[in-house]
C-alpha positions in Angstrom: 18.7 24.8 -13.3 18.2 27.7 -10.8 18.3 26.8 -7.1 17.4 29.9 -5.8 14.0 29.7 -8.9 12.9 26.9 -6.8 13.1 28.5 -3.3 10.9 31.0 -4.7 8.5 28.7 -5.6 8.2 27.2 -2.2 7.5 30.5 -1.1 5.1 31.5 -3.8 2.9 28.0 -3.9 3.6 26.7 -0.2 4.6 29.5 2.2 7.6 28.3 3.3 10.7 30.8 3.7 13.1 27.8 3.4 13.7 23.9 2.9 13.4 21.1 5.5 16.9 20.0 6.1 17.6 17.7 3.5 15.3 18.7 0.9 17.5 21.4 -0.4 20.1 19.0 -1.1 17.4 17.0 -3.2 16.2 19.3 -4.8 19.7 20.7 -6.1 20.3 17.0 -7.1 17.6 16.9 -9.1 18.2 20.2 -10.9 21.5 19.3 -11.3 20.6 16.3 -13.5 21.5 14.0 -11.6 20.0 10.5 -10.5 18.7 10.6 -6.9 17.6 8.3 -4.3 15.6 10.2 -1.2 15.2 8.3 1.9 13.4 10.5 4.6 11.2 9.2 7.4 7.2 9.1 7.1 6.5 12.6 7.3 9.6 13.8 6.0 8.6 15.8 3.3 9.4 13.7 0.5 7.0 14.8 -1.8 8.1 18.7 -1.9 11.6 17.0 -3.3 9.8 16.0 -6.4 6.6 19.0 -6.4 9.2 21.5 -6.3 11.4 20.6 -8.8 8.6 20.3 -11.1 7.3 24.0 -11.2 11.3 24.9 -12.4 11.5 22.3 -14.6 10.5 23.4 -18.5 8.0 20.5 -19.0 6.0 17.4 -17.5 7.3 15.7 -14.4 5.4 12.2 -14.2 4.7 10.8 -10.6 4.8 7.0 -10.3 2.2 6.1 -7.3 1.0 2.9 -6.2 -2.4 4.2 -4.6 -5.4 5.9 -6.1 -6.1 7.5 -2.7 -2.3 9.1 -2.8 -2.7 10.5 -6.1 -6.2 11.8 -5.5 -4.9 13.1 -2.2 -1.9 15.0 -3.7 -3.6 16.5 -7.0 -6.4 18.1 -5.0 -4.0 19.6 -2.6 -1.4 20.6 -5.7 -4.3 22.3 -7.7 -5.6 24.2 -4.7 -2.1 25.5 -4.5 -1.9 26.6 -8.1 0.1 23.7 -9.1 -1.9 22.0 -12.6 -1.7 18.6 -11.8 -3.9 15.4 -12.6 -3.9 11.8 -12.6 -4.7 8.4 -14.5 -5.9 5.4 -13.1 -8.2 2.6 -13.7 -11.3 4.7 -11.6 -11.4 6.7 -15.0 -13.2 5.8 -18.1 -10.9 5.2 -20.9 -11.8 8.8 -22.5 -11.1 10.8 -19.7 -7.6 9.0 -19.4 -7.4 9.8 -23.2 -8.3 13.7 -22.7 -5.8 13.8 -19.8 -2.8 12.5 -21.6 -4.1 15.4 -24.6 -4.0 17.7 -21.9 -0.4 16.7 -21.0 0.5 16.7 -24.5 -0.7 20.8 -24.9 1.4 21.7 -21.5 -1.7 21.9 -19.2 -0.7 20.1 -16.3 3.2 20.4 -14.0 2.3 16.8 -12.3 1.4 14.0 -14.1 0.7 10.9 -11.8 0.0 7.3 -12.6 0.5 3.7 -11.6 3.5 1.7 -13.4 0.9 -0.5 -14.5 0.0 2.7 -16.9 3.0 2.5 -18.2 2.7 -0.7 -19.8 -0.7 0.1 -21.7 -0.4 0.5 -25.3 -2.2 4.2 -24.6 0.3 5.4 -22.9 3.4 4.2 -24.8 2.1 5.8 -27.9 1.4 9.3 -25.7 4.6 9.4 -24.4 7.0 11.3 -26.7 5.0 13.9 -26.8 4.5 14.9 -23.4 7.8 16.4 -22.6 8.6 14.3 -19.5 11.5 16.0 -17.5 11.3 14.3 -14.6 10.1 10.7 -13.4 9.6 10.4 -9.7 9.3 6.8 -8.1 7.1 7.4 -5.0 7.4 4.4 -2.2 10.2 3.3 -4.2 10.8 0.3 -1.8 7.9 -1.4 -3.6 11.0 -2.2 -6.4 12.4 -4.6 -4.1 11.2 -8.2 -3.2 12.3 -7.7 -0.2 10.7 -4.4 0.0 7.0 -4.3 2.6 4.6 -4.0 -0.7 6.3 -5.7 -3.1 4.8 -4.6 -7.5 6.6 -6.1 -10.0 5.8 -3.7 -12.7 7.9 -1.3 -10.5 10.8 -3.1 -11.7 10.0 -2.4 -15.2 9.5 1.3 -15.2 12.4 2.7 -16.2 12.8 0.3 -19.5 9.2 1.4 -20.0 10.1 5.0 -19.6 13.0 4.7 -21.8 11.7 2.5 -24.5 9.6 5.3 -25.3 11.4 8.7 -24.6 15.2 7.9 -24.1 16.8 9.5 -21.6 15.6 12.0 -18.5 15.9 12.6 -15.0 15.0 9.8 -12.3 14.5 10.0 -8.9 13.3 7.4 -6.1 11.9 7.9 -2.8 10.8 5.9 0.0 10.5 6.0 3.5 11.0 2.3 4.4 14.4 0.9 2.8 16.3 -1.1 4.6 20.0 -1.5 3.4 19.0 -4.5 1.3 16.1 -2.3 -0.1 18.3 0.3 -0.7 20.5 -2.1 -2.9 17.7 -2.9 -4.6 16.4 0.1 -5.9 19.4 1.9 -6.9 20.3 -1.8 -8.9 16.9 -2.0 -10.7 16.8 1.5 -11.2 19.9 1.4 -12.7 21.3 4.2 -11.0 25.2 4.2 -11.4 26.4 7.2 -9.3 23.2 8.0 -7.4 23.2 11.2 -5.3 21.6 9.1 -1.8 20.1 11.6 0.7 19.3 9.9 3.9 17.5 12.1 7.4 17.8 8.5 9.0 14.8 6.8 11.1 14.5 9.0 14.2 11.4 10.3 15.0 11.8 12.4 18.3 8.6 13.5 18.7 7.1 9.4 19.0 6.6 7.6 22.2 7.1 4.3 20.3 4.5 2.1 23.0 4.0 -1.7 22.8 1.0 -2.5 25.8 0.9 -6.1 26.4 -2.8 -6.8 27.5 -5.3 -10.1 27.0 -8.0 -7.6 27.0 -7.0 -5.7 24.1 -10.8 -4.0 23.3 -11.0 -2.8 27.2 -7.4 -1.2 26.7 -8.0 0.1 23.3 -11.4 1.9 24.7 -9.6 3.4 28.1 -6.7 4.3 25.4 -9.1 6.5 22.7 -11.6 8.0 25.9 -7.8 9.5 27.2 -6.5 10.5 23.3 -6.0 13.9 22.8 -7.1 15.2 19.4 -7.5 12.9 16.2 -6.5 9.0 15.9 -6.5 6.3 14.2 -7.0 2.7 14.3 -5.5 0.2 12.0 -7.4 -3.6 11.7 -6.6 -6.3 9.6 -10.0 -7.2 9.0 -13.0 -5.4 7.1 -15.1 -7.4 9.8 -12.6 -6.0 12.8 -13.3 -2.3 11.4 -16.9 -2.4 11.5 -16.5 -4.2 14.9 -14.3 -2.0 16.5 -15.9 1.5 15.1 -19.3 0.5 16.7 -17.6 -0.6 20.1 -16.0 3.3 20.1 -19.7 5.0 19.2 -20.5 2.7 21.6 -19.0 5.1 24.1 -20.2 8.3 22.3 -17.0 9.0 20.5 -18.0 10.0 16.6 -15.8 7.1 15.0 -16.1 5.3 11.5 -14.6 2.4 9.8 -12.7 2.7 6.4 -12.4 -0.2 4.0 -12.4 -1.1 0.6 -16.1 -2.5 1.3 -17.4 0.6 1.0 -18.0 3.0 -2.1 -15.3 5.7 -3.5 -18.2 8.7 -2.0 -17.7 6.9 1.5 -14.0 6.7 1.7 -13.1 10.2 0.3 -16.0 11.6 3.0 -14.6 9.9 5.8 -10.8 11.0 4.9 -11.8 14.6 4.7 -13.8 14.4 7.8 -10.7 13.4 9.3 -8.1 15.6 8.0 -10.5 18.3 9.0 -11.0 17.3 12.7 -14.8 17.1 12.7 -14.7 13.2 13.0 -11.8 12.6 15.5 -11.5 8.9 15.4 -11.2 6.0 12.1 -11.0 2.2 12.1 -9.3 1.6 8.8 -7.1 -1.6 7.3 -3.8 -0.4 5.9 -5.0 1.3 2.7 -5.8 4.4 5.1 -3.5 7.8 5.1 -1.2 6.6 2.4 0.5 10.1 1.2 -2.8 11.5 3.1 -1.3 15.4 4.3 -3.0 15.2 7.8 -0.1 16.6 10.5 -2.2 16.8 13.6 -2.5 12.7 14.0 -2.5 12.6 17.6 -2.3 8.7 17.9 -1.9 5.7 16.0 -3.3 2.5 17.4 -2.8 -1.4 16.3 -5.1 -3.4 17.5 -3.8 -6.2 15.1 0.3 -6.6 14.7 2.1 -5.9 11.2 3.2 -8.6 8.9 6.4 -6.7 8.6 8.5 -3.3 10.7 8.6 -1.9 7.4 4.8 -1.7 7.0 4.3 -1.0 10.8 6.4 2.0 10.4 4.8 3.7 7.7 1.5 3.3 9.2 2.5 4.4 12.7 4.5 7.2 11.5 1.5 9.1 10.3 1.2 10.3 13.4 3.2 13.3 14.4 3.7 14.6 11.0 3.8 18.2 12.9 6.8 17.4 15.1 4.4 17.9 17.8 4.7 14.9 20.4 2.7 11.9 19.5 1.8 8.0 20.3 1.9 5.3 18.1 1.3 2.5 19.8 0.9 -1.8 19.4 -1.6 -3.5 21.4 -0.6 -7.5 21.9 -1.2 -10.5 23.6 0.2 -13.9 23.7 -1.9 -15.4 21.0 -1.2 -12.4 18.4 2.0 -13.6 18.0 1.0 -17.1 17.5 -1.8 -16.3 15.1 0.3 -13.6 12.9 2.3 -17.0 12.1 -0.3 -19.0 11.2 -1.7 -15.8 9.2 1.1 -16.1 7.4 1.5 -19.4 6.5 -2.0 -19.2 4.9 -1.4 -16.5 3.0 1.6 -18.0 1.2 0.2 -21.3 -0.3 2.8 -24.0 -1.4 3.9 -24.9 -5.1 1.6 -27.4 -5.7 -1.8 -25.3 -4.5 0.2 -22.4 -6.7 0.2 -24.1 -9.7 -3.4 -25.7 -9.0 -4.6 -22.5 -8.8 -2.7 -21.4 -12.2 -4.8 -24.9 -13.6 -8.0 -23.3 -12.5 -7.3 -20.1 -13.3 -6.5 -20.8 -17.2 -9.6 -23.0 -17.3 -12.1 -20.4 -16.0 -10.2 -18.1 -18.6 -11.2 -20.4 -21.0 -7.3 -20.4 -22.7 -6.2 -23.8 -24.2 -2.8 -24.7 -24.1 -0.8 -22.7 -26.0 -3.0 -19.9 -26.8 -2.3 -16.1 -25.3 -4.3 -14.8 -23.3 -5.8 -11.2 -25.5 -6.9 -8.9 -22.5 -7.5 -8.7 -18.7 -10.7 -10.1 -17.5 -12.7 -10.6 -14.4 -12.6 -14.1 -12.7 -15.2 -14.9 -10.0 -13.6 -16.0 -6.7 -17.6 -17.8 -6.2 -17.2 -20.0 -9.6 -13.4 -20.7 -8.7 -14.5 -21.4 -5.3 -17.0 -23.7 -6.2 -15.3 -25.4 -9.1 -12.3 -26.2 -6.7 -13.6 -26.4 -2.8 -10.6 -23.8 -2.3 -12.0 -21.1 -0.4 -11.7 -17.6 -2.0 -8.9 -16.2 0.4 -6.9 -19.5 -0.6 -7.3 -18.6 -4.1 -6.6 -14.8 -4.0 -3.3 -15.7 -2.1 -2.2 -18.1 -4.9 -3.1 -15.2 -7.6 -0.8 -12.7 -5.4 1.9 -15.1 -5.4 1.9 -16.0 -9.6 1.0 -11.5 -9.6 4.4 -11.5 -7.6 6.5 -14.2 -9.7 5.7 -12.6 -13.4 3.1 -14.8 -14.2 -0.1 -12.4 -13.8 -1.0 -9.0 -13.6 -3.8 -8.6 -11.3 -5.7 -6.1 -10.0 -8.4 -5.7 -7.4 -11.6 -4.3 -7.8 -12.0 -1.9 -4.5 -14.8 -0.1 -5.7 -18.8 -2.0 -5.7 -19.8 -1.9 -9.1 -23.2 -2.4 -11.4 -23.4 -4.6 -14.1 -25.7 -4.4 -17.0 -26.6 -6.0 -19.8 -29.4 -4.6 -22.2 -31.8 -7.3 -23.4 -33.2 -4.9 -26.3 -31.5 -3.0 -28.9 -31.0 0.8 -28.2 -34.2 1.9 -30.9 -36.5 -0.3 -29.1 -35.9 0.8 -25.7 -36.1 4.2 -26.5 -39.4 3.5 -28.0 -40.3 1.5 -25.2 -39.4 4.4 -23.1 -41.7 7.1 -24.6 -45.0 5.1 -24.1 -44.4 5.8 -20.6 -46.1 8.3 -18.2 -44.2 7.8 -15.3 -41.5 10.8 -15.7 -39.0 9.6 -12.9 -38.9 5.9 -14.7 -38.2 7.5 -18.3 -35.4 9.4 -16.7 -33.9 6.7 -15.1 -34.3 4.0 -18.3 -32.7 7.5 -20.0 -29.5 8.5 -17.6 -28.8 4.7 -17.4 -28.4 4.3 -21.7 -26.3 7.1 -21.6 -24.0 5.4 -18.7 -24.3 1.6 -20.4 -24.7 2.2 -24.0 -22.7 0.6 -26.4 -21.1 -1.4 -23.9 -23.9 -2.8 -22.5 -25.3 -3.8 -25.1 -23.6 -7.4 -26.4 -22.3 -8.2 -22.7 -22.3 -7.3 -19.0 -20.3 -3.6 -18.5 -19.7 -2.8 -15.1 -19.1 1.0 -13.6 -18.8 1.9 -10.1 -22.0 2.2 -8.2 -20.7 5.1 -6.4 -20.7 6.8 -10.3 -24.0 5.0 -11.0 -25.3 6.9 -7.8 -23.8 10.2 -8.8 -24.9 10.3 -12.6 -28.3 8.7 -11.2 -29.0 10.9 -8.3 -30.1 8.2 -6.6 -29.5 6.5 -3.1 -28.1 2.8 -3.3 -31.7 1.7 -2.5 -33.1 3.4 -5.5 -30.5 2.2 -7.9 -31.5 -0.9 -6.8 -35.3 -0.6 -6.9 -35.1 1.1 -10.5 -32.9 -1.9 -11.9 -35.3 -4.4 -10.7 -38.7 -2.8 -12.2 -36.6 -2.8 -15.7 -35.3 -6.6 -15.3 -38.9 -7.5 -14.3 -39.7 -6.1 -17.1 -37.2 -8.1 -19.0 -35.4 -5.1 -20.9 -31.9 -5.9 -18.9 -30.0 -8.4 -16.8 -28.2 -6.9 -13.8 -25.9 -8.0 -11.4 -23.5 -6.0 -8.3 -19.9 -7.5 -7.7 -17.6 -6.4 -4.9 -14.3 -7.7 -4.6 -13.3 -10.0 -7.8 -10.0 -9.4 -8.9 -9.1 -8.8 -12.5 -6.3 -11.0 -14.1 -4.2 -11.2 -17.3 -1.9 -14.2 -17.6 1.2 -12.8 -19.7 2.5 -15.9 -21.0 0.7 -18.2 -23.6 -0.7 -20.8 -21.2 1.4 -23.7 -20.5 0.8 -27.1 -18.7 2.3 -25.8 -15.7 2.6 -22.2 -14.5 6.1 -21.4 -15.6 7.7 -20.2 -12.1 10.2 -23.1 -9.9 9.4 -24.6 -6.0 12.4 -22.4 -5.3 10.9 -18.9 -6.1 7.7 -19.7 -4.5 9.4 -21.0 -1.3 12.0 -17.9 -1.6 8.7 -15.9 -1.5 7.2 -17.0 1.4 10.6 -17.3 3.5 11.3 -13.5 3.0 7.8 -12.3 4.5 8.3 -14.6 7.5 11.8 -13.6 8.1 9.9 -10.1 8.0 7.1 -11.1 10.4 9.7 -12.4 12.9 11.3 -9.2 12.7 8.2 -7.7 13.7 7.6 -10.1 16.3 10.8 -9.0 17.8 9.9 -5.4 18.3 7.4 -6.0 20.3 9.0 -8.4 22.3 12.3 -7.0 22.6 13.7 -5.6 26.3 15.8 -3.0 24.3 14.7 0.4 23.5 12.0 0.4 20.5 13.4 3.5 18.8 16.8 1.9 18.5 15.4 -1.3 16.9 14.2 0.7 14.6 16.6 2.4 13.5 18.9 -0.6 13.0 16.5 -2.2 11.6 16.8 0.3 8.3 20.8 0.0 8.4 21.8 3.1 10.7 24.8 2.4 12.5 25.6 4.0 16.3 22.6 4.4 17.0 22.3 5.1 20.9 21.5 1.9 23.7 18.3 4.5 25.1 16.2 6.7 23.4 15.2 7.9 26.6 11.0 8.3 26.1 9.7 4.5 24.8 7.8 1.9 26.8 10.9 0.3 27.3 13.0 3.3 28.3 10.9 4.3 30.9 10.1 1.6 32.5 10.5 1.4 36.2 11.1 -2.4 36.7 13.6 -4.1 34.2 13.7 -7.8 33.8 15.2 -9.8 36.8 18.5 -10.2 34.2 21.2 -8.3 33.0 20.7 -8.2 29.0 24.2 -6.7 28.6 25.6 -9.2 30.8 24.0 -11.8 28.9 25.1 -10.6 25.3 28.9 -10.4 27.0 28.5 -14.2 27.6 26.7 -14.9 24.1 29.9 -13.4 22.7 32.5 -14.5 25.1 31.2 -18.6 24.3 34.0 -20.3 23.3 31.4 -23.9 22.4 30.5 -23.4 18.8 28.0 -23.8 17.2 25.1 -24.1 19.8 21.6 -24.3 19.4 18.6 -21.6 20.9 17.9 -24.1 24.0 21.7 -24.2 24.4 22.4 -20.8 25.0 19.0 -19.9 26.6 20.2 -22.8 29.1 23.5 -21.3 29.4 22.5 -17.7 29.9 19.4 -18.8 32.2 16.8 -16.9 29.8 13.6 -17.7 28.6 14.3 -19.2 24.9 12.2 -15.6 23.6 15.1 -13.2 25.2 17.8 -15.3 24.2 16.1 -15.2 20.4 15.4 -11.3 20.4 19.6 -10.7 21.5 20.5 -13.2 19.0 19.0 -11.2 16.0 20.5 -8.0 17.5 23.7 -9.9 17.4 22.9 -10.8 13.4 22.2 -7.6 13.0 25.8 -6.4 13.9 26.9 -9.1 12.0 28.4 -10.4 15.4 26.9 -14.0 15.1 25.5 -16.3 12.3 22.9 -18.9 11.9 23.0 -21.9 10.5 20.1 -22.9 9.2 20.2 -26.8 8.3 21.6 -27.5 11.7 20.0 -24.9 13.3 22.3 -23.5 15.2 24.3 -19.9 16.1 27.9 -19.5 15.9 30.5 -16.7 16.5 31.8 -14.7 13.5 
């Protein structure tokens, strides 16, 4: 393929003269046929590797993306450019999905991007040899890997879907979060044998990586945002934290919102493009925010709540900067965080027996009997679970991620508010009904809502986003609302609103137990805590930040200073000598010795002595024991 076809096309559809360094050696990977693994920092430029490629390329190139928001995001900002591109996902109707892939099939779009869940549907497999896929891009590849930060299953089947229906093409991966046993990870599921790997490593120059240890962690973060140049944001763990925290900051007269997935599809995509265009400065948002969002003038990244893993804290902190220009991500703590991340933890990775409970409940509310398949996904109420069991719903949707995780189920979350309806009249009748009226506005609405509901609506309760009731409607929330009730007083429908209830297939005929061992569960839970610690340790460490980093994702001599974190340039240093101390961790002849041991030994608190010791591990200078608890020399 021509090399110099593509660097005309990122003059002609982006304006750039020239490649990043590094992306022109993707991109002549990729041309060159050959199977490629891309690992380039947040804000990188991964995506050009793929985009480019695409508009040489003869046919489709198909975009795997875990996030509606990502693909939304990069089709708008593709088609602008003069790039066709589109997407499917479950926010479509089924025959827009359908007219999409016919599109794809005629040689209307460059880009095709989609979920890896898509390519399991029976739609899709039966599309696929006739849309003339050349390419097949694996965006935030490290979700392959179990031990990657947002671990999907189906990611692990993609390229035996891919191939079961089309044979052979060109694969690529991309991530900006592997560590080396990521790495390992995706290049063995992917089945890559002689991958081309094209690394920029970790470094982000222009970050002041900041950890401020305060008790008053509101007071800081409002003297923090008041100071901010230019646009921020705030990541919470918590819905309830958002909303909290974005009224505190209007509080002060700085324009500030929270973004969730409480709130409807109109209300997210308003607030992101508010952002990206500067005229609101300031967003609360959990972690679903600015995933493959192309905003490069992020001033500041906050957390007011700490990470359950560096992997995820990276990502998200890494959005700002994007323009090289010199930015502050930066994680706000106090002593109790740590304590509470922990416990956090814990709760959201139940035991065996409350997993296979769960299962229990889950096949009965399912109605499946033992032995029978389950025929399609369906919704289950967290409410009648809830109440069925005394489990509260958080308890239950952390058992359903575990069995989603272990192969068991596929599940899926509904982010959007959606109306339900069910007609209690045939379609003649109502329309009848509907023409002996002489109120105008209330034959419209009985009208515009049959063509929305009808057939579905009519033999059970069919449910559509309200934000797409609204639209179709043109109606406020309110007047949904008010509209539905005069027609259920009325008795011609039954209606109902649902938020957040997940939707589950179970893939196996249903068995007495779920069919998953104590092992894999507990193997589960072990590797997000040994993540979480890892965590922990960044913000406790007395080392530079930037370096821990960076060893953390497996690059090797990296510098002692970056010169510009917290830790760098800070005037006092602790009353001890750390390299001192790591000479006489390493020059101890006793072996093995336990945490308390050494920290006696060394004269540290037990914390220090713990945040050398997995530096140590890290350079694969000491090992830990774990039935005896206890470190030892290599």
């Amino acid at each position: 393929m021509d090399y110099n076809q593509a660097k005309q096309n990122l003059k002609k559809y982006w304006g750039f003269d020239d490649f990043r360094p590094g992306q022109d050696e993707v991109v002549q990977s990729v041309l060159d046929g050959n199977e490629t693994l891309v690992l380039f920092p947040t804000g990188g430029g991964k995506s050009l590797c793929y985009q480019v490629p695409a508009t040489v390329l003869p046919g489709l190139t198909l975009v795997i993306s875990p996030l509606v928001a990502l693909m939304q995001d990069q089709v708008d900002q593709l088609n602008k450019r003069g790039i066709r591109s589109a997407f499917i996902n479950s926010t479509l109707p089924q025959f827009e999905v359908e007219q999409r892939l016919i599109n794809a099939r005629n040689g209307m779009y460059t880009l095709l991007y989609c979920a890896p869940e898509r390519l399991e549907t029976n739609l899709f497999q039966q599309e696929a040899p006739n849309l003339n896929i050349q390419l097949v891009a694996v965006d935030e590849a490290h979700c392959i890997s179990e031990w990657g930060h947002d671990f999907r299953p189906p990611y692990r089947r993609i390229r035996e879907n891919i191939e079961a229906c089309i044979g052979k093409t060109r694969f690529m991966a991309l991530t900006a979060t592997a560590t080396p046993r990521v790495k390992e990870d995706i290049i063995s599921v992917m089945g890559f044998r002689n991958p081309v790997v094209i690394s920029k490593g970790f470094e982000r120059k222009n970050l002041k990586w900041w950890v401020k240890a305060t008790e008053q962690k509101s007071t800081t973060l409002l003297n923090m945002v008041q100071k901010a140049p230019g646009s921020g944001l705030v990541y919470a763990s918590t819905r309830r934290g958002c909303n909290e925290l974005a009224a505190l900051v209007r509080s002060k007269g700085i324009a500030c919102e929270a973004y969730h997935a409480g709130l409807t599809s109109l209300d997210r995509k308003r607030i992101q493009e508010q952002w990206i265009d500067n005229t609101l400065p300031l967003v609360v948002a959990t972690n679903a925010f600015g995933m493959g969002i192309d905003k490069p003038d992020c001033r500041y990244v906050i957390h007011y709540d700490i990470a359950y893993s560096l992997e995820a804290y990276y990502q998200e902190a890494g959005r700002a900067g994007r323009d090289g220009e010199l930015s502050f991500p930066t994680l706000l703590v106090k002593k109790s965080d740590l304590v509470h991340a922990r416990k956090r933890l814990n709760d959201s990775y139940p035991d065996y027996d409350l997993v296979q409970r769960v299962y229990t409940l889950l096949c009965d509310t399912l109605h499946l009997a033992l032995g029978s398949v389950h025929e399609g996904p369906q919704t289950v109420s967290l409410q009648h679970v809830s109440k069925r069991s005394g489990l509260r719903n958080t308890l239950i949707m952390n058992c359903l991620r575990v069995l989603n995780r272990l192969g068991v189920i596929v599940l899926s979350q509904n982010t959007e508010p959606q109306f339900g309806i069910r007609f209690n009249r045939n379609k003649d009748v109502l329309l009848d009904i509907m023409l002996e009226w002489k109120n105008e506005a209330k034959q419209r609405f009985l009208e515009n809502l049959m063509r929305l509901y009808i057939p579905e609506s009519l033999n059970d309760t069919h449910f559509i986003d309200q934000s797409t009731v609204m639209t179709k409607l043109e109606l406020t929330y309110n007047g949904v609302v008010k509209g539905l009730d005069v027609l259920s007083n009325e008795g011609l429908l039954k209606w109902e609103s649902r938020t957040d209830d997940p939707v589950v297939q179970v893939l196996e005929a249903r068995s007495s137990r779920a069919p998953i061992t104590r092992k894999e569960v507990e193997q589960f839970r072990d590797i997000q805590k040994e993540k979480l610690e890892m965590m922990i340790g960044y913000a406790l460490t007395s080392g530079c930040r930037s370096a821990y980093i960076r060893r953390y994702f497996g690059e090797e001599e990296v510098p002692e200073s970056c010169g510009f974190c917290d830790r760098c340039l800070a005037v006092k240093r602790n009353t001890y000598n750390e390299e001192d101390i790591k000479r006489t961790l390493l020059e101890l002849k006793k072996s093995p010795l336990t945490l308390t041991q050494i920290a006696r030994v060394c004269k540290i608190p037990e914390e220090s002595a713990m945040q050398m010791l997995r530096w140590l591990a890290t350079e694969r200078k000491v090992r830990y024991t774990k039935e005896t608890a206890q470190f030892s020399l290599r």
